[in-house]
C-alpha positions as CSV (number, residue, x, y, z in Angstrom):
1,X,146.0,168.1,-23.2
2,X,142.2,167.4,-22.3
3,X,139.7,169.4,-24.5
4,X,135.9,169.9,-24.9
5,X,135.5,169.8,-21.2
6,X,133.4,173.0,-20.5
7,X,134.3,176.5,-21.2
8,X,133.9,179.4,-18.6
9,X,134.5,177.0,-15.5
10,X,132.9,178.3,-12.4
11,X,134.1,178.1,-8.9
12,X,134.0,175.2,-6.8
13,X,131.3,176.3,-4.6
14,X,131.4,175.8,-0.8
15,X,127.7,175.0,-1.5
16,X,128.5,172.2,-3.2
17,X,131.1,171.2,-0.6
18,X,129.1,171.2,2.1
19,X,126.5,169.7,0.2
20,X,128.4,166.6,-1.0
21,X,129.8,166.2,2.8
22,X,126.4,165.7,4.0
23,X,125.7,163.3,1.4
24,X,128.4,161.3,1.7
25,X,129.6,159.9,5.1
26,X,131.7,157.3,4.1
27,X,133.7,154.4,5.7
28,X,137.2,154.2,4.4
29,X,137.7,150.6,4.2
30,X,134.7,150.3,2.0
31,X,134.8,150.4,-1.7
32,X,132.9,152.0,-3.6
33,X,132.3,150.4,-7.3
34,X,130.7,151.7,-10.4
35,X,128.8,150.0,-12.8
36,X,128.9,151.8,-16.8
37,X,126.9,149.8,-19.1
38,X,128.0,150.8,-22.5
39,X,127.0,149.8,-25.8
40,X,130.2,148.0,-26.1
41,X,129.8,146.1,-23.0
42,X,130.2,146.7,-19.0
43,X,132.9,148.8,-17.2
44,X,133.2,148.6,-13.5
45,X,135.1,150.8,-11.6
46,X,136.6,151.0,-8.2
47,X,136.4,154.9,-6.6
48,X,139.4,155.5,-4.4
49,X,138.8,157.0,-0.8
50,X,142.2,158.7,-0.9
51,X,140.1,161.3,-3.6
52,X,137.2,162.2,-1.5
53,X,136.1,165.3,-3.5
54,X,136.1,163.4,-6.9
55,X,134.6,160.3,-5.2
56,X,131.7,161.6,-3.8
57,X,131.2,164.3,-6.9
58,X,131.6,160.9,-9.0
59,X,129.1,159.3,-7.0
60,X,126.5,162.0,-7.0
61,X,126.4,162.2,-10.8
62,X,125.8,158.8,-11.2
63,X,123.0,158.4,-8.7
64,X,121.3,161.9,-10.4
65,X,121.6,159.6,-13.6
66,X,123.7,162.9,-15.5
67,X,125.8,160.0,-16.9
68,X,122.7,158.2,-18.3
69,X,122.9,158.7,-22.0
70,X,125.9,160.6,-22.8
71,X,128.9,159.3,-25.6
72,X,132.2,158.6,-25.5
73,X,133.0,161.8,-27.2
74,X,137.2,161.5,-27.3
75,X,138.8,158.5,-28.6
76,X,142.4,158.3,-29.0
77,X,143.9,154.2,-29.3
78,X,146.8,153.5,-27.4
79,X,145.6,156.6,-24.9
80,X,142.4,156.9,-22.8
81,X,138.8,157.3,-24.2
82,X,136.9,160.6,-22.6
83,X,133.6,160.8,-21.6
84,X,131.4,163.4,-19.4
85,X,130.2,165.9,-21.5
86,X,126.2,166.5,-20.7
87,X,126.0,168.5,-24.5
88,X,126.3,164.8,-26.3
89,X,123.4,163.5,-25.4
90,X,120.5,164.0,-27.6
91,X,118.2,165.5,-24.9
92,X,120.7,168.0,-23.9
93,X,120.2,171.2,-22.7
94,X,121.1,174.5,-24.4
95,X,122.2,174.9,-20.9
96,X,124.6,171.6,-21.0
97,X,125.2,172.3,-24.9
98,X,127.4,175.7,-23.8
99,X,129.2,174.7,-20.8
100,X,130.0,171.1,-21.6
101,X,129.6,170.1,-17.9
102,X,127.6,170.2,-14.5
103,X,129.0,174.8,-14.1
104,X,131.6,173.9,-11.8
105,X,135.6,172.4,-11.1
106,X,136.9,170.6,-8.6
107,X,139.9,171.2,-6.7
108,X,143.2,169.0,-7.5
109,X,143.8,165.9,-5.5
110,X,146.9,164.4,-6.6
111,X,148.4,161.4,-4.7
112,X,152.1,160.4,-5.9
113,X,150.2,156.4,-5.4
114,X,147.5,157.0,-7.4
115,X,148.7,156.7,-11.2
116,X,148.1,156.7,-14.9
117,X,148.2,153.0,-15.6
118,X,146.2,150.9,-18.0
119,X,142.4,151.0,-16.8
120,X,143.0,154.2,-14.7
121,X,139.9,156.7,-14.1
122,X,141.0,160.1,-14.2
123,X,139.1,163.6,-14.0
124,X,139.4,165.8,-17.1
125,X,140.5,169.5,-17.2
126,X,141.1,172.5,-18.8
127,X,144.8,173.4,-19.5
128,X,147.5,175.0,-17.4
129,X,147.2,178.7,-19.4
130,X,143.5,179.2,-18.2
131,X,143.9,176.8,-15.1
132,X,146.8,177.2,-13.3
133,X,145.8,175.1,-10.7
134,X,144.8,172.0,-12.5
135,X,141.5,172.1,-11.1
136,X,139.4,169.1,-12.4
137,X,136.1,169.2,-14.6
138,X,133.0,168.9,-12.8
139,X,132.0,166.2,-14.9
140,X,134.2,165.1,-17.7
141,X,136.6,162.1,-16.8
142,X,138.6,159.3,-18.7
143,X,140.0,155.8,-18.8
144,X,143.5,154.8,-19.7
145,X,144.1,152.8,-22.4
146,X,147.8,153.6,-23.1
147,X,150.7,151.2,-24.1
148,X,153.8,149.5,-22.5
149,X,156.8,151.8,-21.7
150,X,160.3,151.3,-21.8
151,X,162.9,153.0,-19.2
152,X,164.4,155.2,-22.0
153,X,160.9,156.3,-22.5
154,X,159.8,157.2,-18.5
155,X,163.4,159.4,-18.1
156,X,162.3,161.5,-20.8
157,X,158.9,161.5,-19.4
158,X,160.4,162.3,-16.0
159,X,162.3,165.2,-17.4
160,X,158.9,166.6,-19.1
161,X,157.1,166.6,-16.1
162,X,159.5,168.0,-14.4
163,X,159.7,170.8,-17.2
164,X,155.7,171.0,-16.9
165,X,155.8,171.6,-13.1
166,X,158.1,174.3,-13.7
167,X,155.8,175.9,-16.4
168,X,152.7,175.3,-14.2
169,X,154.1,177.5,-11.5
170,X,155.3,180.2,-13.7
171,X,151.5,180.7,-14.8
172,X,150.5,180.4,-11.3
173,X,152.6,183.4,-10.5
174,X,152.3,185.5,-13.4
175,X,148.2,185.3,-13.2
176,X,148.9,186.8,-9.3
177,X,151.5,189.2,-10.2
178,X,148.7,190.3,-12.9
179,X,146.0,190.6,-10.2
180,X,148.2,192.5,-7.7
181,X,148.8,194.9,-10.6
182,X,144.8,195.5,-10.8
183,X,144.1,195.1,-7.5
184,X,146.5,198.3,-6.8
185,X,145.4,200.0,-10.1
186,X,148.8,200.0,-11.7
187,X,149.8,199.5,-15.1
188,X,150.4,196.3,-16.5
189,X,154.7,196.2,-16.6
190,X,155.4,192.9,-18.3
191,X,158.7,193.1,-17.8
192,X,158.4,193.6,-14.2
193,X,155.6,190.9,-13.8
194,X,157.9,188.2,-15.7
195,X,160.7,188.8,-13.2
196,X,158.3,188.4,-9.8
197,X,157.0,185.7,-11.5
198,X,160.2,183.8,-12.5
199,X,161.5,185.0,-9.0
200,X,158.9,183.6,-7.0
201,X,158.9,180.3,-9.2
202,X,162.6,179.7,-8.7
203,X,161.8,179.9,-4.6
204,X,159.2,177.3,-5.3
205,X,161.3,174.7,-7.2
206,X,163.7,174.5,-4.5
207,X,161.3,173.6,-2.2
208,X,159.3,170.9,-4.2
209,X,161.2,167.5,-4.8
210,X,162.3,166.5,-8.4
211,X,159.7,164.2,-9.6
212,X,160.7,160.9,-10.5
213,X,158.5,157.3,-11.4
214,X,158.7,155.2,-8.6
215,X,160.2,151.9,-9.1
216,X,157.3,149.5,-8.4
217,X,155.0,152.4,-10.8
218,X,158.1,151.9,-13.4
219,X,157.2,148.0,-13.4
220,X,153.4,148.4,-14.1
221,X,154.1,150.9,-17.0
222,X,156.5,148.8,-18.4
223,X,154.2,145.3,-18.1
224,X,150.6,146.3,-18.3
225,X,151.2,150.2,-19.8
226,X,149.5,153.8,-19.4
227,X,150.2,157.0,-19.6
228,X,152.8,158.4,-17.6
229,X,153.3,161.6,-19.2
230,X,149.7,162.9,-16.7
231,X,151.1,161.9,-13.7
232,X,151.2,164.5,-11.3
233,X,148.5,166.7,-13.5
234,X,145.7,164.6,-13.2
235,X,143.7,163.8,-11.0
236,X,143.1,160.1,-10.7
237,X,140.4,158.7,-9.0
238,X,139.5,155.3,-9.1
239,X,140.3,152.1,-11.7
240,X,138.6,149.4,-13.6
241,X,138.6,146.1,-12.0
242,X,136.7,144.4,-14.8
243,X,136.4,145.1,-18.3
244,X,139.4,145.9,-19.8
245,X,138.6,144.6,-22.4
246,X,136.0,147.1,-23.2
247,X,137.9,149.9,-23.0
248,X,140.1,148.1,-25.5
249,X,137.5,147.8,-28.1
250,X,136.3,151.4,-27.5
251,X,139.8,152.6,-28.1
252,X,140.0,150.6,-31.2
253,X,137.2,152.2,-32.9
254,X,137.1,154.3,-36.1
255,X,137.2,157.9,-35.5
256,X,136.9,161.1,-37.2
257,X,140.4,163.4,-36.8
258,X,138.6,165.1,-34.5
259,X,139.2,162.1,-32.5
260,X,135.2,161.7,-32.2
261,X,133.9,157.9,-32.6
262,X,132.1,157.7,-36.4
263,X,129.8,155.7,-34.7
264,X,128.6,156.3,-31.5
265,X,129.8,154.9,-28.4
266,X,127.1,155.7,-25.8
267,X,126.8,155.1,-22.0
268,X,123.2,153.4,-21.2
269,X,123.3,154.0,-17.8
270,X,125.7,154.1,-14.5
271,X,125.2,152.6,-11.0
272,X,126.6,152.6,-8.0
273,X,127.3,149.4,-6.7
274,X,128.8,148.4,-3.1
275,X,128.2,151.4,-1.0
276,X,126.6,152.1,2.4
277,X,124.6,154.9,1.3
């Protein structure tokens, strides 16, 4: 769905882990808020402690100032408006300009409570072919714009999820089935990979409950809107708790078909407000 993130994603490393975890010591009742001064007006954000990883990677970014000059490079009305990418700022480095982001991915923290509503902050990613396990850009993230939903609409979006999970986990096993083949220096038999795949798949499904949109998430959608159809795919991490309105007006802009802004939509500068550290 997502593009432009980064290409060749790297490893999360443990590095990085261990580095962020001794950074970041945080106390989970406190909330941490984001400040995104944009040339369209102020953003703030709330970062949620149930997504430690992407809130302290969040976090880190901001204090570096990596944010600090970068564009709102994806614009889409009536769906989310993208940011992140280090290779839009004017000062970029060739470095930055190739890999679209900071050289690494985050592991997937989904949380059934955490959803795709208007004003959401989510992580962008590469697709399910080349990442199987949704594992989130190092960098690149978005804000929900969406629209209002009807129930006829969230079945069908229900029943595509569902399909999507299904799909997810048959590239998940057909990449292993591929590296067992290498890794004991047999041909590749599609045929024969397909079927382990599809096998181990079907095992999967019948462990995993049927998704469905919870009742009290069915009422936001269909009062303040969003974007149901990522639920369960990505990551979300946080929300704005003032300036809707901005992310309105940077949806609303013209853009090329492309979906870049014609004229650019540029973050001045982040900061993180309400935190301990």
């Amino acid at each position: 769905m997502m593009k432009r993130f980064f290409s060749n994603s790297l490893i999360f490393s443990l590095f990085l882990i261990l580095s962020v975890s001794c950074c970041f010591s945080i106390d989970g009742s406190k909330e941490i808020m984001v400040i995104i001064e944009t040339n369209k007006g102020i953003i703030k954000v709330k970062l949620y402690n149930e997504t430690p990883l992407h809130r302290d990677n969040f976090i880190k970014l901001v204090k570096d100032g990596y944010y600090n000059g970068q564009f709102f490079h994806r614009v889409i009305n009536n769906f989310m408006i993208q940011a992140g990418d280090p290779a839009t700022r004017t000062n970029s480095t060739t470095e930055e300009k190739n890999s679209h982001g900071p050289g690494y991915t985050i592991p997937a923290e989904f949380n059934p409570s955490l959803f795709h509503k208007k004003g959401a902050l989510a992580a962008a990613r590469e697709g399910d072919k080349v990442n199987p396990e949704q594992r989130s850009s190092g960098s690149q993230f978005y804000i929900v714009q969406g629209k209002k939903i009807t129930d006829t609409d969230l079945d069908q979006i229900e029943k595509r999820i569902n399909d999507q999970n299904k799909q997810s986990l048959f590239f998940k096993y057909i990449n292993q089935e591929k590296e067992k083949s290498f890794d004991n220096e047999e041909a590749l038999n599609y045929a024969k990979i397909q079927q382990a795949a599809t096998l181990r798949m079907e095992q999967e499904l019948k462990k995993l409950p049927f998704f469905t949109i919870p009742a009290e998430q069915r009422a936001v959608y269909k009062s303040l809107g969003g974007t149901p159809r990522l639920d369960g795919s990505y990551t979300v991490f946080g929300e704005v708790v003032e300036g809707i309105d901005i992310i309105d007006k940077i949806a609303g802009v013209k853009t090329s078909d492309k979906d870049k802004p014609l004229n650019d939509v540029i973050i001045k500068k982040m900061k993180v407000v309400h935190s301990r550290f």
